[in-house]
Structure formats: structure tokens, C-alpha cells
C-alpha positions as CSV (number, residue, x, y, z in Angstrom):
1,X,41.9,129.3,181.9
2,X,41.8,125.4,182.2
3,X,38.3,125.3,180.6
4,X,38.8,126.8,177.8
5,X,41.6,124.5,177.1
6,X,39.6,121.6,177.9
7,X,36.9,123.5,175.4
8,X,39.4,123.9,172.7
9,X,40.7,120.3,172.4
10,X,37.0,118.8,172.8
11,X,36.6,121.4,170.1
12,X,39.1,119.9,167.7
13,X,38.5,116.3,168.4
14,X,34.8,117.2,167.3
15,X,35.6,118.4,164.2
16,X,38.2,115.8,163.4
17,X,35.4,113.1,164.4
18,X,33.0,114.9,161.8
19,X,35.7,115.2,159.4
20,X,35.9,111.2,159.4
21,X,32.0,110.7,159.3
22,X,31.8,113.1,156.8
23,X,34.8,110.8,154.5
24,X,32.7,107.9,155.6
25,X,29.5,108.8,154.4
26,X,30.8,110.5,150.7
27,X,32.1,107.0,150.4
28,X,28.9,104.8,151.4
29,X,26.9,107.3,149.1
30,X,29.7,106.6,146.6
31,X,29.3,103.0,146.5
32,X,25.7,102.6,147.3
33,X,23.9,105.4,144.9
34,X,26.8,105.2,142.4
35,X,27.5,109.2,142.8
36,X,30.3,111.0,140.8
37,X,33.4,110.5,142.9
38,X,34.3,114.3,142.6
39,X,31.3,115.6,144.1
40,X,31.9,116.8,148.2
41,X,35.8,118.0,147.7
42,X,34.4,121.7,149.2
43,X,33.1,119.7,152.4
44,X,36.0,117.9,153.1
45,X,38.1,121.3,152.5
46,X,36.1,123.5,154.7
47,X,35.7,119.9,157.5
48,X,39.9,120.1,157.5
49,X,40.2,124.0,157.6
50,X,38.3,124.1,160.7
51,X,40.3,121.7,162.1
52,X,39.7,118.5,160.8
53,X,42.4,117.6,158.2
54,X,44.2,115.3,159.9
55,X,40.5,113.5,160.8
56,X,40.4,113.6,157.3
57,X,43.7,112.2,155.8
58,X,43.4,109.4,158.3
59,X,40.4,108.7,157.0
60,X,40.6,108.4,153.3
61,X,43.8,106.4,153.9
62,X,41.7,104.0,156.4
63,X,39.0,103.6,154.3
64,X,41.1,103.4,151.1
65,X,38.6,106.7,149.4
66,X,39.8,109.1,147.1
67,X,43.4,108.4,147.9
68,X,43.8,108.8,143.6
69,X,42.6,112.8,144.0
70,X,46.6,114.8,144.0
71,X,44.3,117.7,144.8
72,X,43.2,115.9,148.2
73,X,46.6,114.4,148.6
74,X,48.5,117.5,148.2
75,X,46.5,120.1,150.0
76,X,45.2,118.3,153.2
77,X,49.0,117.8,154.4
78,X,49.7,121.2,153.8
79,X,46.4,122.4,156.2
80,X,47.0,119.7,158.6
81,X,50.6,121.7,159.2
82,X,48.5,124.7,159.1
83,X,46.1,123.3,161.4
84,X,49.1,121.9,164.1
85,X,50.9,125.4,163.7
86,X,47.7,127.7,164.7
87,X,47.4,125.2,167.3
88,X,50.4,125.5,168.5
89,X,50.4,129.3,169.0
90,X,46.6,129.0,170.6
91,X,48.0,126.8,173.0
92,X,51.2,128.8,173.7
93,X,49.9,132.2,174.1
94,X,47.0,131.5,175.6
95,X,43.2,131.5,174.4
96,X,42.3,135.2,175.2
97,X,45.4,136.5,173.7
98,X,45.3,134.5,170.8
99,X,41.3,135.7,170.3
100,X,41.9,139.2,171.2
């Protein structure tokens, strides 16, 4: 039972360390090729809906990126409290239950 706590938090600090490489590199394509800024919203969505949104808010607020988009501003707070609750009940039920 340990392990597959141990697997589910590696699990979610993967994705939220993806979730920031994937903010950091929209924003060095952004300022090196001179992209449209709007371009990527679906991969940051889908990076914070696995489990990356807070990976992600901390991001664009570190790197000062897209913090202008109310879309991004609004939603990713509202799936990072998604995110903590389903966590919440994996952790408290247990993995198999949860999954079964």
C-alpha cells in the first residue's frame, strides 16, 4: 500500500514539473520566434487537469507569462482546488478503492 502512495505523489510532482517546463518553453518560443501569445492554452489546460495546475500557476506568476489571460487566471485556481480535492479523497480512501 505504501508504494503506491510513494507512486502517486512521484506521479503528481512529475506532472507539476512538466506543467512548469511546458510554461517555460511557450514563453522562450514566445520571445524567441515571436509566436502569437494565445497559441498552447489547450496544453497548459490538459498539463493542469492531470495534475499540474498548481505547477502551472506558479509558473506563469514566476516567470511573469500570460498572467493578462482572465481565461488562465480564472480557470487554473478553480482545477488546482479540483486537483487538491481528488487528491484528497485518493489519499483518504485509499488507492484501490478510489480506482475500483
Amino acid at each position: 500500500m505504501l508504494l503506491l502512495y510513494i507512486i502517486a505523489a512521484v506521479y503528481i510532482l512529475a506532472v507539476n514539473f512538466y506543467a512548469v517546463l511546458l510554461v517555460r518553453s511557450q514563453k522562450m518560443r514566445r520571445t524567441e520566434r515571436g509566436e502569437p501569445e494565445k497559441r498552447g492554452d489547450g496544453k497548459l489546460f490538459l498539463a493542469a487537469l492531470l495534475g499540474g495546475a498548481a505547477g502551472v500557476y506558479a509558473a506563469m506568476f514566476i516567470m511573469k507569462f500570460r498572467t493578462d489571460s482572465l481565461l488562465l487566471m480564472l480557470f487554473i485556481p478553480v482545477i488546482i482546488v479540483l486537483n487538491i480535492y481528488l487528491f484528497y479523497l485518493l489519499f483518504k480512501t485509499g488507492i484501490p478503492a478510489f480506482v475500483l
